[in-house]
PDB file with one MODEL, atoms N, CA, C and O in Angstrom:
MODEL        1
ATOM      1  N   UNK A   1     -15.005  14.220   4.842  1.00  0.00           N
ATOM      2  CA  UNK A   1     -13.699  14.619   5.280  1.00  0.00           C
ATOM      3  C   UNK A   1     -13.049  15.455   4.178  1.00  0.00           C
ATOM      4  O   UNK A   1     -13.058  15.140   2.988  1.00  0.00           O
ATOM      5  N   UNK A   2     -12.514  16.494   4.664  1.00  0.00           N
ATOM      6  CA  UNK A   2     -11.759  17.619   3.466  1.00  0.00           C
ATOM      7  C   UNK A   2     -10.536  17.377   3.554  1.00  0.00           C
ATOM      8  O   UNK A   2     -10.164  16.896   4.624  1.00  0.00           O
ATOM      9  N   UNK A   3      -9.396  17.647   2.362  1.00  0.00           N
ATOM     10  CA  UNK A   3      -8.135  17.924   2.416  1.00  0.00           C
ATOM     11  C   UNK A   3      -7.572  19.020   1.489  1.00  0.00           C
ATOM     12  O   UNK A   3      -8.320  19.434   0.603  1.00  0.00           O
ATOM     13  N   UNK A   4      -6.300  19.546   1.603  1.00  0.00           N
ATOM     14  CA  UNK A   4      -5.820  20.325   0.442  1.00  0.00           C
ATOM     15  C   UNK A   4      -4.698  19.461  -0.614  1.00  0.00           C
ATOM     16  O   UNK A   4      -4.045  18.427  -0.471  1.00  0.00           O
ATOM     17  N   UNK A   5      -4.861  20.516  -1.787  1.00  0.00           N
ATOM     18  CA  UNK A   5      -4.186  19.620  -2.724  1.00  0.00           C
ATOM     19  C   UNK A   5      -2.785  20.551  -2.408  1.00  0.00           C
ATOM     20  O   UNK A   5      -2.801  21.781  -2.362  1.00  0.00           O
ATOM     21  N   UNK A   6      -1.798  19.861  -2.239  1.00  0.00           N
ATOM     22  CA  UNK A   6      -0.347  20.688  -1.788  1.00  0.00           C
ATOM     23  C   UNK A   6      -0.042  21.375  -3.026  1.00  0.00           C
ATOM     24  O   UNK A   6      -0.751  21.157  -4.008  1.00  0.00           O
ATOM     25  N   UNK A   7       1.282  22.468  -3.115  1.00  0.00           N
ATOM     26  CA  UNK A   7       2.416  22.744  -4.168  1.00  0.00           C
ATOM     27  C   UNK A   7       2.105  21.902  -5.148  1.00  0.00           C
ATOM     28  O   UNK A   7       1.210  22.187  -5.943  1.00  0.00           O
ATOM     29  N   UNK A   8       2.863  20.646  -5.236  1.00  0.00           N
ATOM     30  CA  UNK A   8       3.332  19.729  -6.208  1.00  0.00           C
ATOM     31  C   UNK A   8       2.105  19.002  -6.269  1.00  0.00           C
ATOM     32  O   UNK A   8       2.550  17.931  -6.683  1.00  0.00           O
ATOM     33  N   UNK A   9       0.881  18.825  -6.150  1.00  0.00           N
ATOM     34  CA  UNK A   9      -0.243  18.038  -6.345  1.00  0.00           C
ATOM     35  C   UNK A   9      -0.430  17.140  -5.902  1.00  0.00           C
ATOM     36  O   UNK A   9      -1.254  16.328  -6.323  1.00  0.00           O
ATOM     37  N   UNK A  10       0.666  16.922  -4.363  1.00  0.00           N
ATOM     38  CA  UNK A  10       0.238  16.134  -3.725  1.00  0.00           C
ATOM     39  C   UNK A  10      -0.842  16.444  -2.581  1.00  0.00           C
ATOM     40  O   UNK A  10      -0.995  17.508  -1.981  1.00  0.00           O
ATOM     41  N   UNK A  11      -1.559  15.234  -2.431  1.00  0.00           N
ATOM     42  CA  UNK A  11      -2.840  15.164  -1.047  1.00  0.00           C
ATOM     43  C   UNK A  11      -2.366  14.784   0.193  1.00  0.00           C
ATOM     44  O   UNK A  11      -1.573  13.845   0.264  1.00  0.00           O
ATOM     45  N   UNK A  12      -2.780  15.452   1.312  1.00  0.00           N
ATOM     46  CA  UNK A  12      -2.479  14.476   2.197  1.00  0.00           C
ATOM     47  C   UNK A  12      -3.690  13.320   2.905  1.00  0.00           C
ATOM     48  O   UNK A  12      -4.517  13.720   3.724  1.00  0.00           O
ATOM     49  N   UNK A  13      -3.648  12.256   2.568  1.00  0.00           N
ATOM     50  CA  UNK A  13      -4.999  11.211   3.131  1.00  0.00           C
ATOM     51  C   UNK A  13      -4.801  11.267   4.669  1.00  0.00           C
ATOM     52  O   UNK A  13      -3.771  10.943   5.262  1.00  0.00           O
ATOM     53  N   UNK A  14      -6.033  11.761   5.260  1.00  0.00           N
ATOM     54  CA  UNK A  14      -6.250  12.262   6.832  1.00  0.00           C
ATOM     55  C   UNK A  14      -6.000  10.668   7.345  1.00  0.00           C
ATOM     56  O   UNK A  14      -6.402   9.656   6.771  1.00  0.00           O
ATOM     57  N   UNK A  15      -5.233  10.746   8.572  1.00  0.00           N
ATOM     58  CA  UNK A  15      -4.858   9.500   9.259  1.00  0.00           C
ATOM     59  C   UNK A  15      -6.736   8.167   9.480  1.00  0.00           C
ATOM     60  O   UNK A  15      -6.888   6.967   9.254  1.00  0.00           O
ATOM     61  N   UNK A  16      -7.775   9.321  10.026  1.00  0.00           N
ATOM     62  CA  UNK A  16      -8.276   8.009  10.211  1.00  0.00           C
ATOM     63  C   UNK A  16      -8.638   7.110   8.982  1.00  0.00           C
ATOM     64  O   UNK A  16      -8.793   5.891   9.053  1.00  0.00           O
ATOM     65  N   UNK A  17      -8.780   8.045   7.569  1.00  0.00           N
ATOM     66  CA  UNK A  17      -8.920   7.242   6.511  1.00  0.00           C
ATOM     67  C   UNK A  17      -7.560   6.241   5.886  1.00  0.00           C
ATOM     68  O   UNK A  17      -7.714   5.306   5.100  1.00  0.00           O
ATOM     69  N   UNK A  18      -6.303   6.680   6.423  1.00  0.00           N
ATOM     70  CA  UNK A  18      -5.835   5.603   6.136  1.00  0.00           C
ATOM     71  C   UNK A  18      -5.454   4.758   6.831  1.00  0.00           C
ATOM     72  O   UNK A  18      -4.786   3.863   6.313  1.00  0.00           O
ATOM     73  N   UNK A  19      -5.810   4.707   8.666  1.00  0.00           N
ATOM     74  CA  UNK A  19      -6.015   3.699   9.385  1.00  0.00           C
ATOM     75  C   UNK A  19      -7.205   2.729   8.988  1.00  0.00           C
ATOM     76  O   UNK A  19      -7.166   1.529   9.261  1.00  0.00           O
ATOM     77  N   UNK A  20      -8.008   3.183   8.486  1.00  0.00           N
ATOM     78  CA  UNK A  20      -9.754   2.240   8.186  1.00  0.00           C
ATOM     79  C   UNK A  20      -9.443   1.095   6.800  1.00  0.00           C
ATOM     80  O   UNK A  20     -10.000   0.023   6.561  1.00  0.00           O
ATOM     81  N   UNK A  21      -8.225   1.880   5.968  1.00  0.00           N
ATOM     82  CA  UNK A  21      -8.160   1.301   4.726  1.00  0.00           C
ATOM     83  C   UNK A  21      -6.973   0.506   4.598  1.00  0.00           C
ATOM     84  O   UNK A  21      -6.703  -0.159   3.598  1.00  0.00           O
ATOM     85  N   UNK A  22      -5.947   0.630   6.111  1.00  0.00           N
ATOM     86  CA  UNK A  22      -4.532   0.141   5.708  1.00  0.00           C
ATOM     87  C   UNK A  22      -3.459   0.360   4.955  1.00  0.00           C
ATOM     88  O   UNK A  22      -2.607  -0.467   4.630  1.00  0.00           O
ATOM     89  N   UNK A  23      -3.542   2.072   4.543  1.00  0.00           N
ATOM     90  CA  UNK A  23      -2.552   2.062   4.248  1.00  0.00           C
ATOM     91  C   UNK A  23      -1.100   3.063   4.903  1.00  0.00           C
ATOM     92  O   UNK A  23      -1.176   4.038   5.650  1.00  0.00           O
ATOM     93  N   UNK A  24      -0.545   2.782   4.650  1.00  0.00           N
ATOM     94  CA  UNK A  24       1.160   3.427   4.977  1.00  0.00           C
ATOM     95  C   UNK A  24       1.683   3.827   4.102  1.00  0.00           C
ATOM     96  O   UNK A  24       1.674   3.304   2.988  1.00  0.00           O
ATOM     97  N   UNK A  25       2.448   5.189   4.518  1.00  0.00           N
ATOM     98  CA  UNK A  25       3.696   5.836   3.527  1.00  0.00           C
ATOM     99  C   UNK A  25       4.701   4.905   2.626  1.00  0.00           C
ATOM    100  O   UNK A  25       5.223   3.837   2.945  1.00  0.00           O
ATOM    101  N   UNK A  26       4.783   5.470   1.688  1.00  0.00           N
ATOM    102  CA  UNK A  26       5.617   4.008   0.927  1.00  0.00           C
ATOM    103  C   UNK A  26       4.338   3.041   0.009  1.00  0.00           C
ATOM    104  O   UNK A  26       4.746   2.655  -1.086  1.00  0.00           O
ATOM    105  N   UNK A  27       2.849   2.628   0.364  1.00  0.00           N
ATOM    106  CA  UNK A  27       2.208   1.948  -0.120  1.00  0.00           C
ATOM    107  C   UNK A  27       2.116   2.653  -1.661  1.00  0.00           C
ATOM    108  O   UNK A  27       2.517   3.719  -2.129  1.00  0.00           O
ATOM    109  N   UNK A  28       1.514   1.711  -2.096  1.00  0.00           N
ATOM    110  CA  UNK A  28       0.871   2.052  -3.990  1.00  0.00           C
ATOM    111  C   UNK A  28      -0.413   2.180  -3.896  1.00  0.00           C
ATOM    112  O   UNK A  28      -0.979   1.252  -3.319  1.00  0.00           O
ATOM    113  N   UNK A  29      -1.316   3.370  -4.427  1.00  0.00           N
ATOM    114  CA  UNK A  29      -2.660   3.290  -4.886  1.00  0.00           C
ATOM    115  C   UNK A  29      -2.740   3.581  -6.439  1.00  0.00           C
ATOM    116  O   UNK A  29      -2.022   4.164  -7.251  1.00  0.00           O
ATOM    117  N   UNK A  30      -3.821   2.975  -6.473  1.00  0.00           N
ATOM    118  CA  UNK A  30      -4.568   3.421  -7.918  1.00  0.00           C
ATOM    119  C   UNK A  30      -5.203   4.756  -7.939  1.00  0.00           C
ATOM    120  O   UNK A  30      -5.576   5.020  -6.796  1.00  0.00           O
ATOM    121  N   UNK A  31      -5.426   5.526  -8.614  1.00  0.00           N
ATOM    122  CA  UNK A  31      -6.057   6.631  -8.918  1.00  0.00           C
ATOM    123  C   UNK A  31      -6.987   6.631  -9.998  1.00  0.00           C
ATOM    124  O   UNK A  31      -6.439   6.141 -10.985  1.00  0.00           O
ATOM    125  N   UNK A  32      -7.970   6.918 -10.192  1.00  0.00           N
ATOM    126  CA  UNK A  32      -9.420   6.835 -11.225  1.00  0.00           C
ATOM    127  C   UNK A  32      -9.882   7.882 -10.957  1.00  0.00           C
ATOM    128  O   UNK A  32      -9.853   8.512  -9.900  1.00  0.00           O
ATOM    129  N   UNK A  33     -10.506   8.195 -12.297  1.00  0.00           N
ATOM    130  CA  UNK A  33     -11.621   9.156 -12.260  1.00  0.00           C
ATOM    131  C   UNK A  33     -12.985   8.654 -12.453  1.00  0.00           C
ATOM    132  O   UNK A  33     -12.998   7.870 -13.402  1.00  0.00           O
ATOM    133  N   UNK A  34     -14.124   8.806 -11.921  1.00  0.00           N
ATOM    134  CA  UNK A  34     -15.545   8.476 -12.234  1.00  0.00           C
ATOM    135  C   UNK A  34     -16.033   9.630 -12.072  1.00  0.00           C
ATOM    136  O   UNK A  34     -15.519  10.640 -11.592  1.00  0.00           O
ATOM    137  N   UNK A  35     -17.862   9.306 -12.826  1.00  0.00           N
ATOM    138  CA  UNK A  35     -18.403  10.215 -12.792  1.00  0.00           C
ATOM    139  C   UNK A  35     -18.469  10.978 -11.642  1.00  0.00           C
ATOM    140  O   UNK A  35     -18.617  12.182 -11.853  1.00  0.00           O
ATOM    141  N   UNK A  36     -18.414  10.696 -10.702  1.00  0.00           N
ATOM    142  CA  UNK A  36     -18.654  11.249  -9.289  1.00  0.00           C
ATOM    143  C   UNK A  36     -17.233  12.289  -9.162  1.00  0.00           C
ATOM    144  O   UNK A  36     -17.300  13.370  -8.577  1.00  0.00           O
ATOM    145  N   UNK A  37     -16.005  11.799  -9.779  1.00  0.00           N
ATOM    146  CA  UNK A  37     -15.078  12.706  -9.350  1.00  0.00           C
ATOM    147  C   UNK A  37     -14.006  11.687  -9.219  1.00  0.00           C
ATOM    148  O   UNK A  37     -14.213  10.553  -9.651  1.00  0.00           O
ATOM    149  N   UNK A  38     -12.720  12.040  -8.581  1.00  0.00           N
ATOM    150  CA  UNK A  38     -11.331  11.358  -8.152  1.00  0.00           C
ATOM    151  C   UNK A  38     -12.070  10.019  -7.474  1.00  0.00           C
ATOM    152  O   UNK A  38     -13.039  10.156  -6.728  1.00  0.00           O
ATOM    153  N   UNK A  39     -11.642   9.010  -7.733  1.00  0.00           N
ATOM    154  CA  UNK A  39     -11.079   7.703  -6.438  1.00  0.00           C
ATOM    155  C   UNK A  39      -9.914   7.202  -6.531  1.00  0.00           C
ATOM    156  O   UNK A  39      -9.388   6.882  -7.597  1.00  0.00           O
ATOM    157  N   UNK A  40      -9.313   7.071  -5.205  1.00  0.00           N
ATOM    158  CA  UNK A  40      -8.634   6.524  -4.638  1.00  0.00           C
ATOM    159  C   UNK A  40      -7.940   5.145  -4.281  1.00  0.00           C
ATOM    160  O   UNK A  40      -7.339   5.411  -3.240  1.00  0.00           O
ATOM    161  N   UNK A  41      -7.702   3.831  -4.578  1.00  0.00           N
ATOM    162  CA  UNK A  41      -8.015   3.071  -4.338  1.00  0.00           C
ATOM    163  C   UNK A  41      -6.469   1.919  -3.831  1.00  0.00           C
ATOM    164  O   UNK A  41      -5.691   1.419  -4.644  1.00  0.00           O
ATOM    165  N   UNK A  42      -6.409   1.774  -2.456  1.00  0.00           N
ATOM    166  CA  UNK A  42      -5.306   1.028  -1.889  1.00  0.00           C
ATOM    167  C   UNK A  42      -5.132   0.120  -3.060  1.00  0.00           C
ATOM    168  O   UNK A  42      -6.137  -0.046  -3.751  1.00  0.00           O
ATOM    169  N   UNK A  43      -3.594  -0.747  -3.546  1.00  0.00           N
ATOM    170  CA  UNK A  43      -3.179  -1.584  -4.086  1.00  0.00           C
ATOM    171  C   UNK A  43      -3.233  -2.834  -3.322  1.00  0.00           C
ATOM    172  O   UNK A  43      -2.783  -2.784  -2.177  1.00  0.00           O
ATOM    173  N   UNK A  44      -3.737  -4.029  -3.780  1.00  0.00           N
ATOM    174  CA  UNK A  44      -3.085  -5.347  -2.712  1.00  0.00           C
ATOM    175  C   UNK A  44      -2.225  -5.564  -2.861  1.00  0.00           C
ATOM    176  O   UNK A  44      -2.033  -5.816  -4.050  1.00  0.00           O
ATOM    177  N   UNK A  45      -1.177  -5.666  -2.116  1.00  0.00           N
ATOM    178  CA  UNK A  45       0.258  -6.615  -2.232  1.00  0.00           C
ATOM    179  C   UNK A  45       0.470  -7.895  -1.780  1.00  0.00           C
ATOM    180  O   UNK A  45       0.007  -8.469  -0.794  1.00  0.00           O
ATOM    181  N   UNK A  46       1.106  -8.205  -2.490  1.00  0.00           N
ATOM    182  CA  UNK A  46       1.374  -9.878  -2.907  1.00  0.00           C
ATOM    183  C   UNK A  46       2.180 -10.424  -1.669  1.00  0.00           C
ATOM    184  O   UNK A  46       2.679  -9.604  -0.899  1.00  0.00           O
ATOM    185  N   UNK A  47       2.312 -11.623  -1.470  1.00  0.00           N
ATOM    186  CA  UNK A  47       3.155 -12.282  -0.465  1.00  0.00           C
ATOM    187  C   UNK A  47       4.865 -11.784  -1.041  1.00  0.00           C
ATOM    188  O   UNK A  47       5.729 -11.518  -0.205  1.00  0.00           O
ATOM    189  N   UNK A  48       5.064 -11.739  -2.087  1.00  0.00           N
ATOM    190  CA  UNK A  48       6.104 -11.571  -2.411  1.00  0.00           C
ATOM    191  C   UNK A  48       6.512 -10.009  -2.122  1.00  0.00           C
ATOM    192  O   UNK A  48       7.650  -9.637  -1.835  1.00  0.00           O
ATOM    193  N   UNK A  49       5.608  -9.349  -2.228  1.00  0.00           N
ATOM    194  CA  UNK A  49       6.021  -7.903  -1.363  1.00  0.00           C
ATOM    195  C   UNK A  49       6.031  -7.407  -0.160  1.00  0.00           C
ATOM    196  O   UNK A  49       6.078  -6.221   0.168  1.00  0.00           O
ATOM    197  N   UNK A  50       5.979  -8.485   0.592  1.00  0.00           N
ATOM    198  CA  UNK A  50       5.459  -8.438   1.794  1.00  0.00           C
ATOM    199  C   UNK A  50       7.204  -8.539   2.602  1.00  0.00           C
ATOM    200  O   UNK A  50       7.777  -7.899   3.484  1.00  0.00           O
ATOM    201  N   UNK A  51       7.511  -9.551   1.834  1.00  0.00           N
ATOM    202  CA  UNK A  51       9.042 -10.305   2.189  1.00  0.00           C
ATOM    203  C   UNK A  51      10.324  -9.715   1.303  1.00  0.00           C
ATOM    204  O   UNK A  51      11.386 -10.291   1.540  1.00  0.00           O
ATOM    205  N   UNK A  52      10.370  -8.682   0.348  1.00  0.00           N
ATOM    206  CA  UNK A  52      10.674  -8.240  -0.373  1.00  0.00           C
ATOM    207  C   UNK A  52      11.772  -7.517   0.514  1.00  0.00           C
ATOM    208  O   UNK A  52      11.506  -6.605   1.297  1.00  0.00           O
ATOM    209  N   UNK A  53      13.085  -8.053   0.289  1.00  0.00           N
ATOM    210  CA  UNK A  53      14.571  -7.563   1.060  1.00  0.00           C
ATOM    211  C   UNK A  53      14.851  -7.855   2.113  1.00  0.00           C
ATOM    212  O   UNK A  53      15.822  -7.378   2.700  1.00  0.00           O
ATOM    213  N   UNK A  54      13.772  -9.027   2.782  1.00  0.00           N
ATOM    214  CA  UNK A  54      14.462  -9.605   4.031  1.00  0.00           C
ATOM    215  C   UNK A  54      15.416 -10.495   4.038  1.00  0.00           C
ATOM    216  O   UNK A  54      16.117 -10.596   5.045  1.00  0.00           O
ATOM    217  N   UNK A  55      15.640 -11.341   2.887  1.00  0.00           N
ATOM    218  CA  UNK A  55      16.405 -12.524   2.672  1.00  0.00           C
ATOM    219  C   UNK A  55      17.509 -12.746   1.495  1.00  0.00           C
ATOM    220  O   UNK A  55      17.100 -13.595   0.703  1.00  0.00           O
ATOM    221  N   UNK A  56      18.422 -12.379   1.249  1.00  0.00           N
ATOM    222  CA  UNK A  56      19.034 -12.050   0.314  1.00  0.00           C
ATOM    223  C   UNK A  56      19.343 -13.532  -0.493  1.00  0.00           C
ATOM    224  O   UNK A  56      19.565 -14.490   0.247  1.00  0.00           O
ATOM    225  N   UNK A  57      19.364 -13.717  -1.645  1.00  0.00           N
ATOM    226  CA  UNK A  57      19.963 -15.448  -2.216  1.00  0.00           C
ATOM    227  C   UNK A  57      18.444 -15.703  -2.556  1.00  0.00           C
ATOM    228  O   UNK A  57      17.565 -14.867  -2.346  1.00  0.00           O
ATOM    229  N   UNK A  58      18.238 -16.919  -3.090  1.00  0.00           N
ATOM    230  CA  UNK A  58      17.293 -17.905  -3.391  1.00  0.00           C
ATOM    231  C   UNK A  58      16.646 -18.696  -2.471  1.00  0.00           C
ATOM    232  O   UNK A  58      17.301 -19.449  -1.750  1.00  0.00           O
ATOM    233  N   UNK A  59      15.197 -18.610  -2.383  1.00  0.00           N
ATOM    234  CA  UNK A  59      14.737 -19.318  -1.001  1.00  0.00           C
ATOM    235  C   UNK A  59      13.394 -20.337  -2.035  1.00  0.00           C
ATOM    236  O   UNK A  59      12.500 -19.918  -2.771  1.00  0.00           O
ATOM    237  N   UNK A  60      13.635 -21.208  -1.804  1.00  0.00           N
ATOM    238  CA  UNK A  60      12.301 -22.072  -1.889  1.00  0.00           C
ATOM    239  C   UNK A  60      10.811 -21.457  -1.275  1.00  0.00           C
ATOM    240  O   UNK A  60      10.646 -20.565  -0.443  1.00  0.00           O
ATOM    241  N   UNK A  61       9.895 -22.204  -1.940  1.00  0.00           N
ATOM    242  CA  UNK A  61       8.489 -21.747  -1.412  1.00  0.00           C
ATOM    243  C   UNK A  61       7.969 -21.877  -0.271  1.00  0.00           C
ATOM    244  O   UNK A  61       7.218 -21.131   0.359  1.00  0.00           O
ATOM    245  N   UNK A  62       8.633 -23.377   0.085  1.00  0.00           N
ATOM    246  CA  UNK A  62       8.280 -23.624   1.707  1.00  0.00           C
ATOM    247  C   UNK A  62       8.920 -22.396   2.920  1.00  0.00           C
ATOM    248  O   UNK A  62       8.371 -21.885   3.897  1.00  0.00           O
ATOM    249  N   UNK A  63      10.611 -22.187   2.208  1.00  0.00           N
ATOM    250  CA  UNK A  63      11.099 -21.230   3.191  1.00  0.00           C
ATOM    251  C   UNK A  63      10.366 -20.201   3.054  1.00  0.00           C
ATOM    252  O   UNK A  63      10.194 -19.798   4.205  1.00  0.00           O
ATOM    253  N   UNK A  64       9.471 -19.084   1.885  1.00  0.00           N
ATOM    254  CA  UNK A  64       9.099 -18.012   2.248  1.00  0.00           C
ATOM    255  C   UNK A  64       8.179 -18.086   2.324  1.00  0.00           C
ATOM    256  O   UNK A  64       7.628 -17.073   1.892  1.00  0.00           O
ATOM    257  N   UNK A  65       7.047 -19.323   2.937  1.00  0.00           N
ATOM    258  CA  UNK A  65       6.097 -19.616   3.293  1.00  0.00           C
ATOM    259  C   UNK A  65       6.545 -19.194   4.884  1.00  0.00           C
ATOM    260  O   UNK A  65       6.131 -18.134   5.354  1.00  0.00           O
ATOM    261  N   UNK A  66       7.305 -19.981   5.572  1.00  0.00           N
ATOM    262  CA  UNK A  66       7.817 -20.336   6.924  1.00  0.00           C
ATOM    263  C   UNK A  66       8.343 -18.293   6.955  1.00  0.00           C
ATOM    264  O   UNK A  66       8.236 -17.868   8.106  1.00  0.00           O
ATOM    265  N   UNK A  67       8.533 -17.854   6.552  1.00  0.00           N
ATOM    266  CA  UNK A  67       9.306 -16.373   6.864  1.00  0.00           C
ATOM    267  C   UNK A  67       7.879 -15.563   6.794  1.00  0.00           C
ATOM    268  O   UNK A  67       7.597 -14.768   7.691  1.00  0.00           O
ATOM    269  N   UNK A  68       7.175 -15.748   5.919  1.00  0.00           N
ATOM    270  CA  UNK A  68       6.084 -14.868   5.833  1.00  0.00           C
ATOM    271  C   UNK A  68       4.840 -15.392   7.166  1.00  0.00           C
ATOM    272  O   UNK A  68       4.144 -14.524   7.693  1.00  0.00           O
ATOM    273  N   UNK A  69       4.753 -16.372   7.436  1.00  0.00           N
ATOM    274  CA  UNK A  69       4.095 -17.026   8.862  1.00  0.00           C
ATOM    275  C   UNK A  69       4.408 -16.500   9.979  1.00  0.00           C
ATOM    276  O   UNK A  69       3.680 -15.736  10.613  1.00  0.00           O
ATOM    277  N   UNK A  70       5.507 -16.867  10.302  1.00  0.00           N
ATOM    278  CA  UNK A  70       6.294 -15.823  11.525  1.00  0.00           C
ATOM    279  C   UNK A  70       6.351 -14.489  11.454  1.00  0.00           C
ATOM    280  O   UNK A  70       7.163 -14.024  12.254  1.00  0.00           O
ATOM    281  N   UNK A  71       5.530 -13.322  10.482  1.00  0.00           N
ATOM    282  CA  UNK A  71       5.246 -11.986  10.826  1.00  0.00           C
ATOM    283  C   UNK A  71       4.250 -11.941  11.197  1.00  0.00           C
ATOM    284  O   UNK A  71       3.776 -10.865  11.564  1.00  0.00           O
TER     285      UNK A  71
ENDMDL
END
């Protein structure tokens, strides 16, 4: 799969590769170089980023256990 490198050096990642890999606008990747050239590589995010501005105040573990279940 080909892409161009934009103006400002940004890429654009072709939709089916970032449907296959999960990611979305807004996500974090890593970037590396190897011998082979550039990789790419999705970030995992944590439970805690997952829930990150739904709940404003202090919630116990059980509650953002119970909030993160129900998505």
């Amino acid at each position: 799969m080909f892409t161009k490198i934009l103006k400002g050096g940004e890429i654009v990642i072709p939709k089916e590769i970032r449907k296959k890999t999960g990611i979305s606008p807004g996500d974090k990747v890593e970037i590396k170089t190897s011998e082979e050239g550039i990789v790419i590589l999705p970030l995992k995010t944590s439970h805690t980023d997952n829930t990150k501005g739904i709940v404003k105040g202090r919630l116990s573990l059980e509650e953002l256990e119970e909030i993160y279940s129900s998505e």
